[in-house]
Backbone as CSV, one residue per row, in Angstrom:
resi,resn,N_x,N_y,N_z,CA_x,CA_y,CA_z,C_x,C_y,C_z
1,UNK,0.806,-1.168,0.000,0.000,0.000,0.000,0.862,1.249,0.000
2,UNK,0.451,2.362,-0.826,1.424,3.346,-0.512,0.561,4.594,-0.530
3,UNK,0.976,4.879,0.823,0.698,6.155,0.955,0.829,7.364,0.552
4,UNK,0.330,8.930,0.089,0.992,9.610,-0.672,1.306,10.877,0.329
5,UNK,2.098,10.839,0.169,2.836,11.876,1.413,3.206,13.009,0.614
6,UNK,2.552,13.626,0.860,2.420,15.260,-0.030,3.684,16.100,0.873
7,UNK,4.774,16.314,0.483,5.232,17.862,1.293,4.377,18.511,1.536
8,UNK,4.393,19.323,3.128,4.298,20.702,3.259,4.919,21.529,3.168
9,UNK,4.993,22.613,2.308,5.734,23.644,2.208,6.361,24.394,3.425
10,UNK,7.404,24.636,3.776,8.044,24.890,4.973,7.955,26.501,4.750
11,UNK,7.737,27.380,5.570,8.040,28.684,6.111,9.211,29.213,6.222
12,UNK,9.963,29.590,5.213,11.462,30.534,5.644,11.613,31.004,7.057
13,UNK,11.693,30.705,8.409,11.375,31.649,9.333,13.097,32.060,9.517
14,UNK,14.067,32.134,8.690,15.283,33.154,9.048,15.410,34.316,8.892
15,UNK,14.027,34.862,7.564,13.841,36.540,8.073,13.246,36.646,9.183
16,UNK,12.087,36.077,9.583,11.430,36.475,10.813,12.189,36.910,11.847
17,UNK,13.361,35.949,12.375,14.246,37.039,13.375,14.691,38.354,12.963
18,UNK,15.258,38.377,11.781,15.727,39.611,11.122,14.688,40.675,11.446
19,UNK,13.828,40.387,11.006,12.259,40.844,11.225,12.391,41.922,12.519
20,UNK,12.192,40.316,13.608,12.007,40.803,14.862,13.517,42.056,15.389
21,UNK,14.192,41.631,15.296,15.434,42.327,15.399,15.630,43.809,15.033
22,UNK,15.206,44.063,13.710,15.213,45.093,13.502,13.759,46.313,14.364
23,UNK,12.418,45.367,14.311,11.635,46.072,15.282,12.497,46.389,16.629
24,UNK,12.892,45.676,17.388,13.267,45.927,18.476,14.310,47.344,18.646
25,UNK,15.087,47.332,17.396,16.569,48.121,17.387,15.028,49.586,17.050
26,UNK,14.406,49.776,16.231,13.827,50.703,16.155,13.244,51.335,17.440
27,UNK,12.588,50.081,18.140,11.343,50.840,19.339,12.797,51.268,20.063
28,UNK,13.950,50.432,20.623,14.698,50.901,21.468,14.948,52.441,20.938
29,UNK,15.432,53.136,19.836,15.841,54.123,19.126,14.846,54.956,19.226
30,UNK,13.644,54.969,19.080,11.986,55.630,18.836,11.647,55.470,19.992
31,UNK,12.038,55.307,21.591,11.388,55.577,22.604,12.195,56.188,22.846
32,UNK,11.060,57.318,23.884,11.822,58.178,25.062,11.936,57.496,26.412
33,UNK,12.429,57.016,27.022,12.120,56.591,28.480,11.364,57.995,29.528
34,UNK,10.720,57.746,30.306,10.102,58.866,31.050,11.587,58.749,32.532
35,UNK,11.979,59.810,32.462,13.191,59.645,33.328,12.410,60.315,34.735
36,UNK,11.784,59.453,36.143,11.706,59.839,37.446,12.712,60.122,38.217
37,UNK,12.807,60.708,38.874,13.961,60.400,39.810,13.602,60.243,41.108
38,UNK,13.968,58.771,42.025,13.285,58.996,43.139,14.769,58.858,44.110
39,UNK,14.587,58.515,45.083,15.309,58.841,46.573,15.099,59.980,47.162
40,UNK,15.776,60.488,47.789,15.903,62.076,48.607,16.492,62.610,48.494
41,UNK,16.456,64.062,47.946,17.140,65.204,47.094,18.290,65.741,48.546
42,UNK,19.378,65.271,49.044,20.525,65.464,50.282,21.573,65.838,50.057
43,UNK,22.205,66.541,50.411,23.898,66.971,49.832,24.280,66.977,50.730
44,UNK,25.628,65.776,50.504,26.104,65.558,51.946,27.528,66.350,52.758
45,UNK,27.832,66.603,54.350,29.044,67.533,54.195,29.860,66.918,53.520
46,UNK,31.066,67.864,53.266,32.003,67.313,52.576,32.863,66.384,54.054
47,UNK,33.607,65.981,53.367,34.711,65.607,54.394,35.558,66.038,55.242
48,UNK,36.074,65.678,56.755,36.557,66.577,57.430,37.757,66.549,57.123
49,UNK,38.502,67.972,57.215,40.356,67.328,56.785,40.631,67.066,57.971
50,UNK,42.073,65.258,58.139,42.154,65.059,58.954,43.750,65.702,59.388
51,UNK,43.740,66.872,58.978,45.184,67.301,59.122,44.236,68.953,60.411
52,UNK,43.345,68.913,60.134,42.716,69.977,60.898,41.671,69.577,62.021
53,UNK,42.001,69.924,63.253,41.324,69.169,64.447,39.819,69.936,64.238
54,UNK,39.128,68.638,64.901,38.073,69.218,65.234,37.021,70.191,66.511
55,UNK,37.145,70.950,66.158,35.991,71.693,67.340,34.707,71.247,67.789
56,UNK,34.473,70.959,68.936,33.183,70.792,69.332,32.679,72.016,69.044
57,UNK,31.119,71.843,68.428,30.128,72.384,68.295,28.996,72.072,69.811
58,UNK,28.854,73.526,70.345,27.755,73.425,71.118,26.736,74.244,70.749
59,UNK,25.547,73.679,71.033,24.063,74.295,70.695,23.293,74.292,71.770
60,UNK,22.832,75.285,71.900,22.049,75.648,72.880,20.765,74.709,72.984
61,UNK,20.396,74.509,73.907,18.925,73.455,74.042,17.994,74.162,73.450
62,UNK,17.352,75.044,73.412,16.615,75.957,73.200,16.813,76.141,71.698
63,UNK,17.496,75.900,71.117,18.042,75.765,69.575,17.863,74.334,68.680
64,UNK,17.626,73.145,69.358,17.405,72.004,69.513,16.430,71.293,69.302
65,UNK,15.517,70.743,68.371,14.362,70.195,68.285,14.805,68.999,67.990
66,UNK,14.551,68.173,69.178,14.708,66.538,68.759,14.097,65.411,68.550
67,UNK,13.730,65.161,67.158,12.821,64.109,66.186,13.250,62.486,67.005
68,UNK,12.630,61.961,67.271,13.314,60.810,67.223,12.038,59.420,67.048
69,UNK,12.123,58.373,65.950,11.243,57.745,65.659,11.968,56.367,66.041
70,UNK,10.748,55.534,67.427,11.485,54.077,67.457,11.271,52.954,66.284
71,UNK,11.554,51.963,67.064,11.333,50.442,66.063,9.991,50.034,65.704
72,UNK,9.164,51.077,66.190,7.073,50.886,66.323,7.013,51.898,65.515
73,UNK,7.533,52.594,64.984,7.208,54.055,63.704,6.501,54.922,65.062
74,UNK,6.865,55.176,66.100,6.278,55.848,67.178,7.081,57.591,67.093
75,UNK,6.271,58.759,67.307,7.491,59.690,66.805,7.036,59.967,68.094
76,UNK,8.643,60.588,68.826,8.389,61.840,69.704,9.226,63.195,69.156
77,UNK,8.557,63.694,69.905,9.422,65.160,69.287,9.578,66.005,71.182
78,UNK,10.748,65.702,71.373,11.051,66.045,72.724,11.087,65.093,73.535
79,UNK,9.923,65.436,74.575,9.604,63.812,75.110,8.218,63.195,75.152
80,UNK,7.842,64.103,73.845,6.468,64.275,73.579,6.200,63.410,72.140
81,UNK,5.014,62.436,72.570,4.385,61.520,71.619,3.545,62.730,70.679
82,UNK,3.836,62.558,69.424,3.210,62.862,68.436,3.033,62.109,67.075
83,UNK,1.767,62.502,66.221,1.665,61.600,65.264,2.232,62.622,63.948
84,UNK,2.725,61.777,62.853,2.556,62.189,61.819,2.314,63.565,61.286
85,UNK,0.901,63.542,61.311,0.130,64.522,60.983,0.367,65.624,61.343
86,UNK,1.082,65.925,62.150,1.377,67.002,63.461,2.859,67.550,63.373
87,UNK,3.495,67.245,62.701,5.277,66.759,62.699,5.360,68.149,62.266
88,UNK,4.709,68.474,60.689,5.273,70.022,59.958,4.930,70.812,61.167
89,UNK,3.584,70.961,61.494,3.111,71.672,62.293,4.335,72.121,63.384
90,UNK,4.038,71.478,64.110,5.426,71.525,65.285,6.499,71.971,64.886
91,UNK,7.297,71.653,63.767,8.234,72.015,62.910,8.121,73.870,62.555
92,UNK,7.131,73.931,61.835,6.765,75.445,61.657,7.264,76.116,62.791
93,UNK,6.491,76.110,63.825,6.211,76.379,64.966,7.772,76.671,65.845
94,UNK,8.323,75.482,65.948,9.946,75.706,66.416,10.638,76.676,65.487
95,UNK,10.585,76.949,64.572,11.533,77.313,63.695,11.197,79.106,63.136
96,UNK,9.736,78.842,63.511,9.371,80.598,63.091,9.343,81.341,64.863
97,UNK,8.953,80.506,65.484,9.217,81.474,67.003,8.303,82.361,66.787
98,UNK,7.465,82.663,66.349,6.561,83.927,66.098,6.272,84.727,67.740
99,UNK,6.625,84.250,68.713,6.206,85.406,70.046,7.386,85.209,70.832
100,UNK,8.521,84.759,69.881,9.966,85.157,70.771,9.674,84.152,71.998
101,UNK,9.371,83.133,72.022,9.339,82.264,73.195,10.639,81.920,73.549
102,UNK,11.185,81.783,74.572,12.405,82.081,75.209,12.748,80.460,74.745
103,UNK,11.993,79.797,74.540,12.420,78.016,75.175,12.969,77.605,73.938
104,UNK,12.320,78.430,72.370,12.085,78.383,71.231,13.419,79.079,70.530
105,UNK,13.836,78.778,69.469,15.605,79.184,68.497,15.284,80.487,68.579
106,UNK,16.398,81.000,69.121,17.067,82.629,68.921,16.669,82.712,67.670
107,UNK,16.739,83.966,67.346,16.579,84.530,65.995,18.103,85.238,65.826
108,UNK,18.870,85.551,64.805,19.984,86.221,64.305,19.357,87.343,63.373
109,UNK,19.403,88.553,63.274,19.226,89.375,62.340,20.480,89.507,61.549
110,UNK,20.477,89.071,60.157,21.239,88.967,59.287,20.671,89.826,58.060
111,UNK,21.801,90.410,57.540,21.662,91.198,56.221,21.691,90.459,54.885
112,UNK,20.396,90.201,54.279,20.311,89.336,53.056,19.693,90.390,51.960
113,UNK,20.596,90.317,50.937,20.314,90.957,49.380,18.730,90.638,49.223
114,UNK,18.069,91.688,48.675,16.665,91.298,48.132,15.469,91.632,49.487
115,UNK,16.310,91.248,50.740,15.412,90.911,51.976,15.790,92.156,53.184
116,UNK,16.788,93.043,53.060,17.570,93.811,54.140,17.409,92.847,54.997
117,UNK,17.536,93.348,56.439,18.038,92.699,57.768,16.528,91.629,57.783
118,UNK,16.865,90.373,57.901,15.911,89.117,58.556,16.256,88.722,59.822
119,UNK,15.542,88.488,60.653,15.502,87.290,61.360,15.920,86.245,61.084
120,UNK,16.730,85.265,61.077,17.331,83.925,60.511,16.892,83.158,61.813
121,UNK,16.353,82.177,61.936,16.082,81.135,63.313,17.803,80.341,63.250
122,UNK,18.140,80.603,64.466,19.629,79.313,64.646,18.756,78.071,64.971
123,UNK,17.804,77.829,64.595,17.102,76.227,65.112,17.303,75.279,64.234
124,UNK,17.790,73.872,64.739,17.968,73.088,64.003,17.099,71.502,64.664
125,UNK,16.777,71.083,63.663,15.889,69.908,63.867,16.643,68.819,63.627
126,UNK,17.139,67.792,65.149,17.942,66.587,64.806,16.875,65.270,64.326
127,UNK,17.263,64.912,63.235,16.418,63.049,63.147,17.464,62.720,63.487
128,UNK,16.668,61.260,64.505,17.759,60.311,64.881,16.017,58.863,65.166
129,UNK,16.940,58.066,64.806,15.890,56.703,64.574,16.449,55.669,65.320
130,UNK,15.600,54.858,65.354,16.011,53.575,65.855,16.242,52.488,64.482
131,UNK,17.365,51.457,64.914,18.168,50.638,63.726,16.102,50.232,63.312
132,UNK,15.610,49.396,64.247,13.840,48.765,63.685,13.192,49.660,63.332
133,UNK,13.663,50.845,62.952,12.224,52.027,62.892,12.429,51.687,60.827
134,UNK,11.123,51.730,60.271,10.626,50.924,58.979,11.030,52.158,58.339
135,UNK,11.737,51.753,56.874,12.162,53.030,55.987,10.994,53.872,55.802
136,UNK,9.943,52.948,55.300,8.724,53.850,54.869,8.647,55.033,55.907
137,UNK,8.325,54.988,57.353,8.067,55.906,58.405,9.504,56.460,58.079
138,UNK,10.631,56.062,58.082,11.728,56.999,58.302,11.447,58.401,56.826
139,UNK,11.311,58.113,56.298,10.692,58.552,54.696,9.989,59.755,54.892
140,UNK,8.533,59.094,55.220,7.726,60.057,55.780,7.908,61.328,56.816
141,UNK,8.750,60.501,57.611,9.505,61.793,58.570,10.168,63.111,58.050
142,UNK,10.931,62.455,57.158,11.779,63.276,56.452,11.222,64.280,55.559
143,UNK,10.214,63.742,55.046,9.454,64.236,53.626,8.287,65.615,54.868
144,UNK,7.785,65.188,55.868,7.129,66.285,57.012,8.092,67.507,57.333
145,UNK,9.527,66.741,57.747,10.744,67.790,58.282,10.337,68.762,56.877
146,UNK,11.348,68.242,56.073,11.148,68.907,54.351,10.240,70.225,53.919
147,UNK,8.611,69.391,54.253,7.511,70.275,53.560,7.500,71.285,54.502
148,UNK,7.645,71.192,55.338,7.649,72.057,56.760,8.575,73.276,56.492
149,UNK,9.696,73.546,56.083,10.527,74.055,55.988,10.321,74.936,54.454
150,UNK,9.902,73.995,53.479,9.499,74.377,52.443,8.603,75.421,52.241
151,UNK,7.333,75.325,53.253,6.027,76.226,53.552,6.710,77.287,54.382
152,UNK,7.333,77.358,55.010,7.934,78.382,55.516,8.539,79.513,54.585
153,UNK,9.190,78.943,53.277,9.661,79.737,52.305,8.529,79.888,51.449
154,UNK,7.737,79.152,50.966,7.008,79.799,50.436,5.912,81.160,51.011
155,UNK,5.898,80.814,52.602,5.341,82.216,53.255,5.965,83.032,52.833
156,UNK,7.498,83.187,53.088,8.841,84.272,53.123,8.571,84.802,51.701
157,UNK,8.273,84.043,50.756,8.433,84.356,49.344,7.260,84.830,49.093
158,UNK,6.267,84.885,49.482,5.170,85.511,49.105,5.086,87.171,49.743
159,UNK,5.631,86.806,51.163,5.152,88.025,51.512,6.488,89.148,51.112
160,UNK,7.472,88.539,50.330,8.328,89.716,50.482,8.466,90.148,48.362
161,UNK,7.848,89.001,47.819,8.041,88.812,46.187,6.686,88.493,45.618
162,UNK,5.660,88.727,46.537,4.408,87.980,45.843,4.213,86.668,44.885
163,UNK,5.303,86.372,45.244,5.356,84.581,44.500,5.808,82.967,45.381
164,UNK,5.259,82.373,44.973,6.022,80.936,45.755,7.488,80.823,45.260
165,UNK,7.786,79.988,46.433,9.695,79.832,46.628,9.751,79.600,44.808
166,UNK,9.038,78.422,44.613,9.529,77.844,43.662,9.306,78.579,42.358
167,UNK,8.904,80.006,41.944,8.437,80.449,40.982,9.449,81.516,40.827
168,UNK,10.414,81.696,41.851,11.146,82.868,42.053,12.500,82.602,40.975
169,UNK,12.771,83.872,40.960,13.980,83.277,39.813,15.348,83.323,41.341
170,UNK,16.914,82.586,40.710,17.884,82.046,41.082,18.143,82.819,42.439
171,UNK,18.273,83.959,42.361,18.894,85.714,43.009,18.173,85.232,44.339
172,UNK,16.769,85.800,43.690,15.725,85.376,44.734,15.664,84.390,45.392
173,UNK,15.702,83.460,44.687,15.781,82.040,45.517,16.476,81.487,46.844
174,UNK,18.119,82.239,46.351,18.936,82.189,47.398,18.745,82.707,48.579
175,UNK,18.242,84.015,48.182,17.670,85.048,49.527,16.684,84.533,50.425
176,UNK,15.881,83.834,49.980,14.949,83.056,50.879,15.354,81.923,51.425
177,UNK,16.667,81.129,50.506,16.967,80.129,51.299,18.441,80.572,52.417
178,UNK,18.859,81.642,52.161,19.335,82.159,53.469,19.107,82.637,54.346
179,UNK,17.355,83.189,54.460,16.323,83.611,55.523,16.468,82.257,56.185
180,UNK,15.581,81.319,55.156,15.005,79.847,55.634,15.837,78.622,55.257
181,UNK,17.257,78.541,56.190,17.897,77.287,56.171,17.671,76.210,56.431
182,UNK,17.396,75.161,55.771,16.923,74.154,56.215,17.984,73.299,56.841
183,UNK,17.717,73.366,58.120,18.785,72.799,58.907,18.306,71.870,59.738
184,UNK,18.284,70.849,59.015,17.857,69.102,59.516,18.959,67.990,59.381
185,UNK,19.389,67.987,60.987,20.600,67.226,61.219,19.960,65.754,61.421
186,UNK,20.980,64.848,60.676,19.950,63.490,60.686,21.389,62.388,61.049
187,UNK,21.199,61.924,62.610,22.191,60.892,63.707,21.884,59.562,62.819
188,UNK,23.036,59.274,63.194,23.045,57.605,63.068,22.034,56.601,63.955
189,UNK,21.509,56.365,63.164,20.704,55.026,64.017,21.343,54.764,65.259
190,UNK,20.529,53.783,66.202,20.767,53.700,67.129,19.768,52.223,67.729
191,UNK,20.448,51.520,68.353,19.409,50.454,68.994,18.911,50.802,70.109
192,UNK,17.451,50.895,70.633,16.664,50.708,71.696,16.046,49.540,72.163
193,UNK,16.771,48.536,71.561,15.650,47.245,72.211,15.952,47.323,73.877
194,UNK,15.158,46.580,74.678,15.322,46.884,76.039,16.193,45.496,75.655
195,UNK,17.464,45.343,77.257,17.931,44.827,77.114,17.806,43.740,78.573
């Protein structure tokens, strides 16, 4: 008996890679990537020279606002439990002194271009965390310190340029960020487990 076994015509598929290959080299070439940038916008000090000793720095308590978040995302600010929500607030608050509260950062009157003599707050806000305290909360902390400081310049910038920080041109810019230094000192972790 014989069967009739017809060929099937086979498919060239060695352009098809070619094919594919060249699509690919195009889309790579013909896309833009959308470039985000995430982490936290920080500039760090430079380095100390070790040919030049160091000076202790002392700061007055009263100059001093101390953040500190445990291994529970728990914040205090002093020795005072606070949430979240509350962090800029408090922040504002230390840093503008608005009734000269004695307990609250000196003010420096400094001569700034654009601004004559300001008030400058010497207050500085330490973060310091615990090694268990969760990035996310450490994040958030940071991003409260931040906006906090931020709204402060955009007050400064409104009331002295009728514009937000961020709309101001370079000149300007500086002048407000030498009113409003953002001076957020951030410690090395630290363990609190009880022991």
């Amino acid at each position: 008996m014989m069967t009739d076994r017809r060929k099937i015509p086979e498919i060239n598929a060695g352009s098809m890679a070619d094919i594919a290959f060249l699509l690919l080299i195009f889309f790579l070439v013909a896309t833009t990537m959308k470039s985000t940038e995430t982490g936290l916008n920080r500039t760090l000090p430079p380095l100390a020279d070790p040919a030049r000793p160091q000076q202790q720095l002392r700061i007055k308590e009263r100059n001093l606002m101390l953040v500190f978040v445990n291994r529970f995302d728990q914040i205090m600010v002093g020795r005072e439990a606070v949430d979240i929500s509350q962090l800029a607030e408090r922040t504002e608050e230390f840093i503008l002194n608005s009734n000269d509260d004695p307990h609250l950062p000196e003010k420096e009157q400094t001569q700034i271009e654009f601004l004559g003599i300001y008030p400058v707050s010497r207050g500085i806000v330490s973060l310091q965390s615990d090694r268990g305290t969760s990035y996310d909360c450490y994040v958030r902390v940071q991003n409260e310190l931040t906006r906090a400081f931020n709204e402060i310049r955009d007050r400064v910038a409104m009331e002295r340029f009728g514009r937000r920080f961020t709309e101001l041109n370079a000149d300007r810019r500086d002048a407000v960020q030498r009113a409003v230094p953002m001076k957020i000192s951030e410690a090395e972790p630290r363990n609190t487990e009880a022991r």
